[in-house]
C-alpha positions as CSV (number, residue, x, y, z in Angstrom):
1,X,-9.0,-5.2,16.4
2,X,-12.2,-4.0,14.9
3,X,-13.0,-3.2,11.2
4,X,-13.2,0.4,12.0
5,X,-9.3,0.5,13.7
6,X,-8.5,-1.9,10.8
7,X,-9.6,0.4,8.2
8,X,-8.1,3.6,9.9
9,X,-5.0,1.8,9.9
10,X,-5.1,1.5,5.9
11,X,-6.2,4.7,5.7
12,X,-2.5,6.2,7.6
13,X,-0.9,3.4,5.8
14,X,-1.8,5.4,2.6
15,X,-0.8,8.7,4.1
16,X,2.4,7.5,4.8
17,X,3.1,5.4,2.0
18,X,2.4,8.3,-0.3
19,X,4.8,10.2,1.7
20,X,7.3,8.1,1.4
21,X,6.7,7.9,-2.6
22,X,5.9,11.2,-3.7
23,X,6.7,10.3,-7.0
24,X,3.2,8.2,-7.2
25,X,-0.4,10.0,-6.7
26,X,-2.2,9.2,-3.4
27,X,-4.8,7.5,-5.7
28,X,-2.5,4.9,-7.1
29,X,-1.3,4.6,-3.5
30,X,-4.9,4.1,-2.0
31,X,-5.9,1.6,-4.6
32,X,-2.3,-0.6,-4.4
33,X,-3.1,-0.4,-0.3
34,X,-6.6,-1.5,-1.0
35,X,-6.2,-4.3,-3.0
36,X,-3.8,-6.3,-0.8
37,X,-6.0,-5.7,2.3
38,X,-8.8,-7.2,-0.1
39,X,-6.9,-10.2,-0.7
40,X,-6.8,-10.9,3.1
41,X,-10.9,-10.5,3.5
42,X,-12.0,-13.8,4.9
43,X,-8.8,-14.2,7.0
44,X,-10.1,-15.2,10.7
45,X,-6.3,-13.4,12.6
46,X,-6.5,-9.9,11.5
47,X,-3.6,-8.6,13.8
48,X,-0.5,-8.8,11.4
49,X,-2.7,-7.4,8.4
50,X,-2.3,-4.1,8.1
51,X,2.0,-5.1,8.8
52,X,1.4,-7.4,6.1
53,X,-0.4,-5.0,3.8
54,X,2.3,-2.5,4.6
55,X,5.0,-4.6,3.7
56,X,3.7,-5.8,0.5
57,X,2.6,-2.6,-0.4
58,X,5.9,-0.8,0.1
59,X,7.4,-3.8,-2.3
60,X,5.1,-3.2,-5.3
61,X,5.6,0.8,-4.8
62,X,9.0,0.4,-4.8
63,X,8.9,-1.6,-8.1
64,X,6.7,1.1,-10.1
65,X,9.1,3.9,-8.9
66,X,12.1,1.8,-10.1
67,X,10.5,1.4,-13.2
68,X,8.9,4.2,-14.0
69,X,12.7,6.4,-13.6
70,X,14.2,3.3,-15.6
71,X,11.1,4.0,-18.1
72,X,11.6,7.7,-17.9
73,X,15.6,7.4,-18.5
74,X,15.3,5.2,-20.9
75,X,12.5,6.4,-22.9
């Protein structure tokens, strides 16, 4: 895989995380997606990456939808 399928790959990763959690701006989407691929930079196997970003990604967004409506109910 080259950097340029690799960062195509974040970038529909973002579309369709945002899609999935329309409660949270694309922005905050892009930079959660972002910053987990960063924390793989170095890593010699890229193949999994973008699976790994995805599912780590889709953890954290879950979280801040959680609780921001547990926020929002409460508050």
């Amino acid at each position: 895989m080259t950097e340029s399928d690799e960062e195509q790959q974040m970038s529909d990763l973002v579309t369709r995380l945002s899609n999935r959690f329309p409660d949270l701006t694309a922005r905050v989407v892009g930079e959660v997606v972002r910053g987990i691929h960063r924390d793989f930079e170095g890593h010699r196997v890229r193949e999994f990456i973008p699976l790994l970003v995805e599912r780590i990604a889709e953890r954290q967004l879950s979280r801040r939808v959680c609780y921001s409506s547990a926020v929002w109910v409460d508050g």
